[in-house]
LUMVOLUM-143152 format. One record per residue: x, y, z of N, C-alpha, C, O, CB in turn. Coordinates in steps of 0.2 Angstrom, whole numbers, plus 5000, padded with zeros to 4 digits. Glycine has a CB too. Layout:
// residues N
XYZXYZXYZXYZXYZ
...
***
This chain:
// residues 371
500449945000500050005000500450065000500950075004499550005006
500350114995500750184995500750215001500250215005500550244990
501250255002500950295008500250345005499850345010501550355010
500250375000499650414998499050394999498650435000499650414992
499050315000498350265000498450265008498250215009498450174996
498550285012498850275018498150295023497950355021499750315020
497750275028497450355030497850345037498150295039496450365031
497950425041498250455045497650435052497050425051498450555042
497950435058497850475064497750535065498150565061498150465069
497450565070497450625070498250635076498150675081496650655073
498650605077499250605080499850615075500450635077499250535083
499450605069500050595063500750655064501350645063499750615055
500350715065500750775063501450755073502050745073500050875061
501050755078501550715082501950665082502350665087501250705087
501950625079502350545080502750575075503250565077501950465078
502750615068503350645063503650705067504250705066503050665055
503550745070503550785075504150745082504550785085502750805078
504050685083504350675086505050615084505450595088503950675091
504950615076505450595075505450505075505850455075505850635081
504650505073504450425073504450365068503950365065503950425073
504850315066504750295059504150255059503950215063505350245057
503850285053503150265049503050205046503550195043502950315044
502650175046502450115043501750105040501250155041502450065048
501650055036500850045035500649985040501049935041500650025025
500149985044499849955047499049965047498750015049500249945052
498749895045497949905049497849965041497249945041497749955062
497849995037497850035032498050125034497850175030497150015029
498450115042498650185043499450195044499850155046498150225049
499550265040500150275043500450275051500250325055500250345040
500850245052500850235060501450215062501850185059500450195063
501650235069502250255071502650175076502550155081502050335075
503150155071503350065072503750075078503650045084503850015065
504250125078504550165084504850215081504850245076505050115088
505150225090505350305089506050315091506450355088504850365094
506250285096507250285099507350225096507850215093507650275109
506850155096506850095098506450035099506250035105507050105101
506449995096505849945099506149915106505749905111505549875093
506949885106507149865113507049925119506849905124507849845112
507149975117507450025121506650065126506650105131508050095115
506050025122505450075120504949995124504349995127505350115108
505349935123504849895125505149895134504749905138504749815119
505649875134506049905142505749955145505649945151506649945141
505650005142505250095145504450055146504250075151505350195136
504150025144503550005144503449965152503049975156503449965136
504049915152504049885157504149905164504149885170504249845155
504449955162504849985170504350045171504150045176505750025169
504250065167503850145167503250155165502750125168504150185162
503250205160502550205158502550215149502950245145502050275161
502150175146502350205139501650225134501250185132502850145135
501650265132500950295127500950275121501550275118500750375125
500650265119500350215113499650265110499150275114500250125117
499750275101499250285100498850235096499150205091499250345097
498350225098497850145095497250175091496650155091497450075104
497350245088496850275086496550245081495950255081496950335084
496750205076496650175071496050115074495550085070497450155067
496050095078495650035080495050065080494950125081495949995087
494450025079493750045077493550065082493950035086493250005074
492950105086492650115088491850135089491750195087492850125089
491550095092490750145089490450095096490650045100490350125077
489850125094489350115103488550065097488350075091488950265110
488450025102487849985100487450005107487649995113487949885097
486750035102486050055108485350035107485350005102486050135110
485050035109484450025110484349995114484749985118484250005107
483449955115483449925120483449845119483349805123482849945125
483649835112483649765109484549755108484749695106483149765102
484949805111485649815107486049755112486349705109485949905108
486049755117486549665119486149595118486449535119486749655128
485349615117485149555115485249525107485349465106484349575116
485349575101485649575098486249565095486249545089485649595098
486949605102487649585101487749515103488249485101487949625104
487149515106487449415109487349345104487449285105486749385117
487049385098486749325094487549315090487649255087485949355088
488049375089488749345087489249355092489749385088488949365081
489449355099489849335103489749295107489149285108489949375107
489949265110489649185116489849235123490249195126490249065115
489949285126489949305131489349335133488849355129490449335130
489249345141488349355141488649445144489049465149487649275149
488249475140488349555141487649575144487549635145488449595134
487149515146486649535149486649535157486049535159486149505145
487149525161487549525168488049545168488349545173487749465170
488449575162488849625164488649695168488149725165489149645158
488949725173488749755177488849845173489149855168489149725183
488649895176488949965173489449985175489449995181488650015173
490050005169490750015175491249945171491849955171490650005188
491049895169491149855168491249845159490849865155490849825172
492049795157492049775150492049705150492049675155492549795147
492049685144492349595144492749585139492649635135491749535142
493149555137493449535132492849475127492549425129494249505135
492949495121492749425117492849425110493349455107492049415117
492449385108492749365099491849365096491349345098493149235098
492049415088491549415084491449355079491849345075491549465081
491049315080490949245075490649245070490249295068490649185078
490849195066490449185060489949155060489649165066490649155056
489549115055489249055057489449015055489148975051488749045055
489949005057490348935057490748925063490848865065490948925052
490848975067491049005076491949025071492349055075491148915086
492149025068492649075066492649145068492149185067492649065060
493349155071493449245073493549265070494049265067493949275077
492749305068492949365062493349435067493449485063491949405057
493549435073493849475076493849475084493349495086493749525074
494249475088494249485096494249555096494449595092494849455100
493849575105493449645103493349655113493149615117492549645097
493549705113493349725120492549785119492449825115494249775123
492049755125491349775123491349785130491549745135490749715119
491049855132490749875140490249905140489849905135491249915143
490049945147489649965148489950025154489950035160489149905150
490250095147490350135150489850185155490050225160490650165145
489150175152488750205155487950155156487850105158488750275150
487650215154486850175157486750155147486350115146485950255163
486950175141486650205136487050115130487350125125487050305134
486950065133486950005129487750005128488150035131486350005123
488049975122488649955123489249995120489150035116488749885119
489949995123490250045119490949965117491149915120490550145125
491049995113491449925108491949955105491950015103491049885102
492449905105493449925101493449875097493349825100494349905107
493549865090493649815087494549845083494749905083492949795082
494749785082495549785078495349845070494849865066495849655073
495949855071495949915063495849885057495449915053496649945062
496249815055496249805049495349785049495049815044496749745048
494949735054494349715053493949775052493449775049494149665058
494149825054493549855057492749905050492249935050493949915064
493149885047492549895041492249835039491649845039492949915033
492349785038491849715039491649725045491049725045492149655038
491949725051491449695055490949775058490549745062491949655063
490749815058490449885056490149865051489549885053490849945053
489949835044489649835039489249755041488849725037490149845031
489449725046489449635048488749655052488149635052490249595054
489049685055488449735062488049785058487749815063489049795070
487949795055487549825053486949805047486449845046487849865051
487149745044486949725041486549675045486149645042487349715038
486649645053486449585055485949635062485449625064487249515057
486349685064485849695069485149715068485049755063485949745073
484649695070483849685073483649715075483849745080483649655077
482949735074482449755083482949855081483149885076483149665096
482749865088483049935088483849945089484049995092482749975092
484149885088484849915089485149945084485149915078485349865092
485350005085485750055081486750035082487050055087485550155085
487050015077487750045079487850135076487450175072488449985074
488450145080488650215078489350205081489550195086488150285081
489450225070490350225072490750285076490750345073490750235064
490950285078491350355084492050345079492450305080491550325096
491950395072492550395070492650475068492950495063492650345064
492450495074492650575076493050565083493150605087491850635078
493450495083493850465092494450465089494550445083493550375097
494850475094495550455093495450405099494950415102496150515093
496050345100496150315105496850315109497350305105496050255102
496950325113497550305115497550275122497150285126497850365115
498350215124498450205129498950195132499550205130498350175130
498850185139499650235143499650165146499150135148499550335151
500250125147500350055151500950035155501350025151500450005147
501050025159501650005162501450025171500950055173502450035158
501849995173502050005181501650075185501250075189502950015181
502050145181501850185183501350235180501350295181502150195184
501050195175500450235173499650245176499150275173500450185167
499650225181499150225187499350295189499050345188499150165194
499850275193500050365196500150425192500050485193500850375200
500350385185500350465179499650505179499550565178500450435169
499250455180498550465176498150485181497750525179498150405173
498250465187498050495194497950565195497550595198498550465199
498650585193499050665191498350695190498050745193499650685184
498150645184497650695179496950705180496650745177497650685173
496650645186495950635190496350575193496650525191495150625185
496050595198496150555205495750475206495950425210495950615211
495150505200494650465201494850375198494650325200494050505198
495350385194495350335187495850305195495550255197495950365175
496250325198496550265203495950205205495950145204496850295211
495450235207495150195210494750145203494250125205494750245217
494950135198494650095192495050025195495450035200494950135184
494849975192495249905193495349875186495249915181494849855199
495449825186495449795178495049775177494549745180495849735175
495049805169494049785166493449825169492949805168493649705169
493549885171493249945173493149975168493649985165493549975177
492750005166492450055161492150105162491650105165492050035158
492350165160491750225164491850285156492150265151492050285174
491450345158491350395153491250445160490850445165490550375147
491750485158491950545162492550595156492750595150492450505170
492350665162492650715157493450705163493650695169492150815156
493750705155494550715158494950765154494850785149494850645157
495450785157495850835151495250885150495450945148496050795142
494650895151494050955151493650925144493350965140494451045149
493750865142493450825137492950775139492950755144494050795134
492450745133492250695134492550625134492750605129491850705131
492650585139493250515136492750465138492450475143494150505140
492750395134492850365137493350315139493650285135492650365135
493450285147494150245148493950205151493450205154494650275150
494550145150494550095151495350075155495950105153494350075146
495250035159495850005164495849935161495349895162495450005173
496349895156496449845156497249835153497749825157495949825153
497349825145498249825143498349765140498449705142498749825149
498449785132498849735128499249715129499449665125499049735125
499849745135500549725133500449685141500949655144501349795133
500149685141500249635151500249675156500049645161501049605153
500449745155500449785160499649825161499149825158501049845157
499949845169499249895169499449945166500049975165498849915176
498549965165498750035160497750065161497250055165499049995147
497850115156497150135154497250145147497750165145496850195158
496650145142496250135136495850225136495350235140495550035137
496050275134495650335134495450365125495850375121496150385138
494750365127494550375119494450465120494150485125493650315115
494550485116494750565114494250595110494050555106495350565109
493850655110493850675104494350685098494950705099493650715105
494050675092494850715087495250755089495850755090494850745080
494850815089495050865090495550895095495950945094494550895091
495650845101495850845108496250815110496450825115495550835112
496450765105497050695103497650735105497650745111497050645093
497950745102498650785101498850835108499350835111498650835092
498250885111498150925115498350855121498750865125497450975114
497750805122497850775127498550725125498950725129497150735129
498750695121499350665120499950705121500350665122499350635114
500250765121500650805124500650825132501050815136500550855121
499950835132499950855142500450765145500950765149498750855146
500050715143500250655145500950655145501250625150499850605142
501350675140501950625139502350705141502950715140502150585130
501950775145502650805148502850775154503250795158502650895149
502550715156502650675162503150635162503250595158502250635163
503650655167504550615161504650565164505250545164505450655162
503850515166504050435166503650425162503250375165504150395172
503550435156502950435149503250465145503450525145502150475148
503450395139503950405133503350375127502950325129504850345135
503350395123502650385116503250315115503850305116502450475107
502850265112503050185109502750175103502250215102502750125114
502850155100502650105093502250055094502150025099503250085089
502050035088501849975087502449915088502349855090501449975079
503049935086503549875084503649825093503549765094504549925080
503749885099503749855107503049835109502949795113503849915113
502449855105501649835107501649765104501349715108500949895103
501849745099502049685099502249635102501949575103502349695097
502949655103503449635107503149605115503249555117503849695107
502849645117502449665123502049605123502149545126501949745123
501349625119500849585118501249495117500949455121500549625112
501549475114501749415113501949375121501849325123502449435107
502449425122502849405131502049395135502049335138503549495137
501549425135500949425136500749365135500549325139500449475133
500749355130500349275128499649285124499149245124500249235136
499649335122498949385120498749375111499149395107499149485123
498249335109498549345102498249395098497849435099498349285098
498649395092498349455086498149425080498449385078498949515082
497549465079497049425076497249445067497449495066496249445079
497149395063497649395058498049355055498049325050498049435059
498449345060499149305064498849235069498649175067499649375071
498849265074498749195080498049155079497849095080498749225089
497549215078496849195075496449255070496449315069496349175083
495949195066495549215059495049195059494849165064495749185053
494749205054494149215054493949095052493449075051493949305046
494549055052494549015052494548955056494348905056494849015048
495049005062494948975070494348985074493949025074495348995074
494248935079493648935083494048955091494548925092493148865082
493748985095493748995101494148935105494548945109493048995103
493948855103494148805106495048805103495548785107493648755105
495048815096495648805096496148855097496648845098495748775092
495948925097496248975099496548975107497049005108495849025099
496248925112496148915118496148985121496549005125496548875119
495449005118495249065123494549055124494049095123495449145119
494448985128493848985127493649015137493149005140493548885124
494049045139493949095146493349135142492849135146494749165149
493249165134492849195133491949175133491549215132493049215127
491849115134491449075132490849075139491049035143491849015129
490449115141490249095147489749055147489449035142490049145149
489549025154489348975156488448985150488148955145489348975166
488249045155487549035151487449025143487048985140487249095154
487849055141487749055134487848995130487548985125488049085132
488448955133488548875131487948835133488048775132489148845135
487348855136487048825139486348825132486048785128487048855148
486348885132485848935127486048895122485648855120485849025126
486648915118487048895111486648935107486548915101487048825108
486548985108486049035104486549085099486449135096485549095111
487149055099487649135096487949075090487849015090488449185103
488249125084488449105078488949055081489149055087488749165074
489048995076489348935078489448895082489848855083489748935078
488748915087488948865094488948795093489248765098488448865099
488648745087488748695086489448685086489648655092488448675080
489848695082490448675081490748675089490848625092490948715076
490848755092491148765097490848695101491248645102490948835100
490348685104490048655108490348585106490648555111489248655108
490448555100490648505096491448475099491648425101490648525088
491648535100492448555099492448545107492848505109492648635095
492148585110492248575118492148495121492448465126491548635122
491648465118491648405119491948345116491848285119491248405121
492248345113492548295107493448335107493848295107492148315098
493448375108494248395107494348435099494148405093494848315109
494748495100494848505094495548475090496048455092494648565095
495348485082495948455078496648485079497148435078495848465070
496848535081497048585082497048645090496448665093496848605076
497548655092497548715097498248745097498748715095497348685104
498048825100498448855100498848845106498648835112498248915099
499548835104500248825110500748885110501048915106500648755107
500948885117501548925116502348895116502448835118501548975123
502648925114503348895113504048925116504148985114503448895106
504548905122505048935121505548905117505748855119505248925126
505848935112506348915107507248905111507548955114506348985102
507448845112508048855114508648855112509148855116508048845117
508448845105509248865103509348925094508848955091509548765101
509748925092509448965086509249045086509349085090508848935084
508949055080508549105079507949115082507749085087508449105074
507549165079506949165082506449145077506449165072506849215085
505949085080505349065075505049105073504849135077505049035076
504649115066504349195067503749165063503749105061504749265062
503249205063502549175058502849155050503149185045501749265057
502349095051502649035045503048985046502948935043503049055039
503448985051504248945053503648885054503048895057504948975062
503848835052503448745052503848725061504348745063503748675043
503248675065503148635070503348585071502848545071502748635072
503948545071503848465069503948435077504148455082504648425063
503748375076503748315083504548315082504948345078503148225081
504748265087505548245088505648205084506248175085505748215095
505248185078505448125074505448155066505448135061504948055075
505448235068505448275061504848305058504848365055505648215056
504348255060503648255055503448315055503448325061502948205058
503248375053502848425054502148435055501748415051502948465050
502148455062501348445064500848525066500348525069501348385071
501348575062501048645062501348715061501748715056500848645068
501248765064501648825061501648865066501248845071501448865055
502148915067502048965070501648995069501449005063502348985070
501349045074500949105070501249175073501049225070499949095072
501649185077501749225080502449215084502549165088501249245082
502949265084503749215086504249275088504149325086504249175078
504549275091505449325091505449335098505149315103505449425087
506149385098506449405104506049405110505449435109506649465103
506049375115505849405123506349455125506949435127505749335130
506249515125506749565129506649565138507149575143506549665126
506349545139506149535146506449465149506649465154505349545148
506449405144506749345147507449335142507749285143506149265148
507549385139508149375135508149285131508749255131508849385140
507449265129507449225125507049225120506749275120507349185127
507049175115506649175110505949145113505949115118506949125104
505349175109504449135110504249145106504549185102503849155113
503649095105503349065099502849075102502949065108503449015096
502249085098501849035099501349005090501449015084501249085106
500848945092500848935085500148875087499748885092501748905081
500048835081499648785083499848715081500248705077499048795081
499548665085499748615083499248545087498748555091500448625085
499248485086498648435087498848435094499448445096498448355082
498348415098498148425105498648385109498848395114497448405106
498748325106499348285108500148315110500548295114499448235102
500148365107500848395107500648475110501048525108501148385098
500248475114499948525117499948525124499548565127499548525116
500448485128500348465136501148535138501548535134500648335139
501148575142501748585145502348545147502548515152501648605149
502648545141503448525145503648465139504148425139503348485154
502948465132503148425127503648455123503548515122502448395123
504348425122504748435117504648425110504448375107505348405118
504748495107504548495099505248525096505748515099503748565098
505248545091505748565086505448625081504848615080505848495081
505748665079505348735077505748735068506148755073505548815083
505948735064506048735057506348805057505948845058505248715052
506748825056506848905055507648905049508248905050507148955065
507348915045507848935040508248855038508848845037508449005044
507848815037507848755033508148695041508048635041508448765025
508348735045508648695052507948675058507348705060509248765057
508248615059507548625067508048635073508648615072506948545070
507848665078508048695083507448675089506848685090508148765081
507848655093507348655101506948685104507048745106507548645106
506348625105505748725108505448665112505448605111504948805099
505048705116504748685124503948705124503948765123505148735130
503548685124502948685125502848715133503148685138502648625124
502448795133502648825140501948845140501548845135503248885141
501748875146501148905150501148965148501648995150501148895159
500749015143500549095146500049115152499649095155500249135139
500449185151500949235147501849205150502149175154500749355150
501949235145502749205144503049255152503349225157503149225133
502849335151503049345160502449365161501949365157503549415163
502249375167502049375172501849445169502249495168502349345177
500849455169500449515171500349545176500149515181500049515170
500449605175500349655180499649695182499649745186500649705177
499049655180498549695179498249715186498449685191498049655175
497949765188497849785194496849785196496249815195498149875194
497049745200496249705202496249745211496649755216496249575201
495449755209495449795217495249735222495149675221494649855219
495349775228495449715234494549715234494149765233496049725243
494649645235493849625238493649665245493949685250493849515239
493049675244492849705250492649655255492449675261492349765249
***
């Protein structure tokens, strides 16, 4: 894609301003890093680091039919999600294939407010629009910028700026004015770390993305450490780790799948899922420590100890935090136990890799104490 073909964030004129190298990603010009992806995914973990995620979709589904609706293609039940509250889940097909994972809350009293991935987010917007019912309205919020602040000290950064977002926990949702703006935010984090998720007006993106980073333990990051981040996480990207071809069971993110709804089977693909949950699926997603070599990267083939290739990588490289190589990828359920020895294919060689538990380190997410 040209740059010409490119479309911009309203951050653009900041991220070249600060000296950022541009990339095409998701179909916008965007900033991969800026000193460093080592130097920047480090600062993420020690510190705090800002990230613009403006490009990723946004838009609010309402009415009073609007989660009765959203539930006919997510298997998560949004009709017991509390207000103040998000969930993570997966948009399906009818076949239960991830046409995209998607964080869906209940910023307010006014039905759902929803994040979907950048590349999806014109199918799934034309998917939803095309399939919702009854009186549910989507409405694209693509007058929002997005942005997120993650790491260690990004509670206290943000604290600075309303006192109130401390007292947020993970998976907390609200719609408050911040910066003297309308925002909506969220408390959760791609990279592992805690963080907060703050949607922007356009107009206010760059005004509020400056106040944040004269904070001199908030350094602006790239996509190239969000990566990086996300991977050590154990977190997949959809594209890559899962498609519109995988199902919930073999992604093994079936945490998304709640009780009642498996019960209902009322959402796109529950046959198979349900099939899959009790029969075992052909396929599941595994993580990998690499221990010798290079790094396995999306494509590098999976073989058993006897050679045979029994899958691929989907996602691979550097851990800067365990100074090892990770993988992760899929492969048949047999060869899916922790601690099974496999072989990873990288540049016509196999090399030794370990079947391991995620996230590869350890999350930071900040959950309030029970009362």
């Amino acid at each position: 894609m040209s740059d010409q073909a490119l479309k911009t964030t309203p951050l653009n004129a900041a991220h070249r301003a600060l000296g950022a190298r541009m990339v095409g990603f998701g179909g916008y010009d965007m900033p991969v890093q800026y000193e460093g992806v080592l130097a920047e995914h480090r600062w993420t973990r020690e510190h705090a680091g800002l990230f613009d995620v403006s490009h990723m979709g946004q838009c609010r589904i309402t009415g009073a039919d609007a989660i009765a609706q959203f539930q006919r293609f997510v298997p998560g039940d949004y009709e017991i999600l509390k207000a103040g509250k998000q969930k993570y889940s997966l948009l399906l097909n009818a076949e239960g294939g991830i046409m995209d994972d998607l964080m869906a809350g209940k910023p307010d009293h006014d039905g759902l407010y929803v994040v979907v991935n950048a590349g999806n987010k014109d199918a799934d917007f034309a998917f939803l629009n095309a399939n919702l019912a009854g009186d549910a309205k989507l409405t694209v919020l693509d007058d929002r910028a997005l942005l997120a602040i993650q790491g260690p000290e990004a509670a206290e950064v943000m604290a600075k700026h309303e006192p109130a977002l401390a007292e947020m926990g993970f998976m907390d949702s609200a719609r408050l004015m911040l910066f003297g703006v309308d925002c909506f935010v969220s408390r959760s984090g791609y990279t592992g770390e805690d963080g907060y998720e703050i949607s922007v007006p356009n107009a206010d993106a760059e005004r509020v993305w400056n106040t944040i980073l004269e904070d001199a333990r908030v350094k602006p990051i790239g996509l190239g450490a969000r990566d990086s981040l996300r991977l050590e996480a154990g977190l997949p990207l959809h594209g890559h780790d899962i498609d519109a071809t995988t199902s919930p069971v073999e992604a093994a993110l079936t945490f998304a799948l709640s009780k009642s709804r498996k019960e209902a089977a009322d959402f796109n693909g529950a046959a198979r899922i349900l099939k899959e949950l009790a029969d075992g699926p052909s396929r599941v997603r595994i993580a990998l420590i690499v221990k010798e070599g290079a790094p396995a990267r999306e494509g590098a083939e999976i073989a058993d100890m006897d050679g045979n290739v029994i899958g691929k990588i989907t996602s691979g490289g550097p851990s800067p935090t365990l100074g090892r190589n990770i993988a992760m990828g899929y492969a048949p359920p047999a060869f899916a136990a922790l601690g099974t020895e496999l072989k990873v294919i990288v540049r016509g060689k196999p090399a030794a890799a370990e079947v391991v538990a995620t996230p590869f380190v350890a999350t930071r997410y900040y959950r309030k104490p029970k009362a």
